[in-house]
N, C-alpha and C positions, 0 to 999 in steps of 0.2 A: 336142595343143596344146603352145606352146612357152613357157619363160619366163624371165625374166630375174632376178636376186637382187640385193636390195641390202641390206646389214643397215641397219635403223632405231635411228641413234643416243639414247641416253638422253632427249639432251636436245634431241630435234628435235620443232617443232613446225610445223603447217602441214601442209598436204598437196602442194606442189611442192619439189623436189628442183631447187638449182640449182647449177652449177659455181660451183667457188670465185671466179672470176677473175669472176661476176657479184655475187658477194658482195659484193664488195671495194669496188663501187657502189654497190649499192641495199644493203647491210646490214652499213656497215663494223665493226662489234661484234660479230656473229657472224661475219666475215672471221677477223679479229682472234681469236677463239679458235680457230678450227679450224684456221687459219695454224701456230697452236703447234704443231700434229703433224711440221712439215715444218723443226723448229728440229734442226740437224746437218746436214740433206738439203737447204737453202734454192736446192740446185741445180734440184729438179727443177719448184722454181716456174717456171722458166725454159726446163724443158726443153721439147725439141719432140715429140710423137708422130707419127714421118715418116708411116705408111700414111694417118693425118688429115691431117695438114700443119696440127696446131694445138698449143696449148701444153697442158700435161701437164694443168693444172689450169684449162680451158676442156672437162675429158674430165667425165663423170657415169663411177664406175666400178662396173660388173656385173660378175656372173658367170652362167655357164648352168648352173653344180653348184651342185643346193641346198646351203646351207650345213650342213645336218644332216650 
């Protein structure tokens, strides 16, 4: 069986997980905090992920290594 990792931040609630860039619509306040991680780096709001052909934070980001 195969799986995918995401760590579950402190202070997530809910049980869907959605990219930033839909945050930024339906939940501009929780946008708006987690936006702060990206304050120095406000490049890769913008950036593009070429093998998607979308933007960096339109991605959900996984791993296949558990995190242990």
């Amino acid at each position: 069986m195969e799986y995918l990792y995401h760590q579950i931040p402190k202070n997530m609630f809910g049980t869907l997980l959605y990219p930033l860039n839909v945050l930024k619509e339906t939940h501009p306040e929780i946008y708006a905090e987690h936006a702060k991680k990206y304050v120095g780096r406000e490049q890769l709001l913008t950036a593009t992920v070429p093998p998607l052909n979308c933007l960096w934070n339109d991605v959900l980001h996984f791993t296949a290594i558990a995190p242990r």
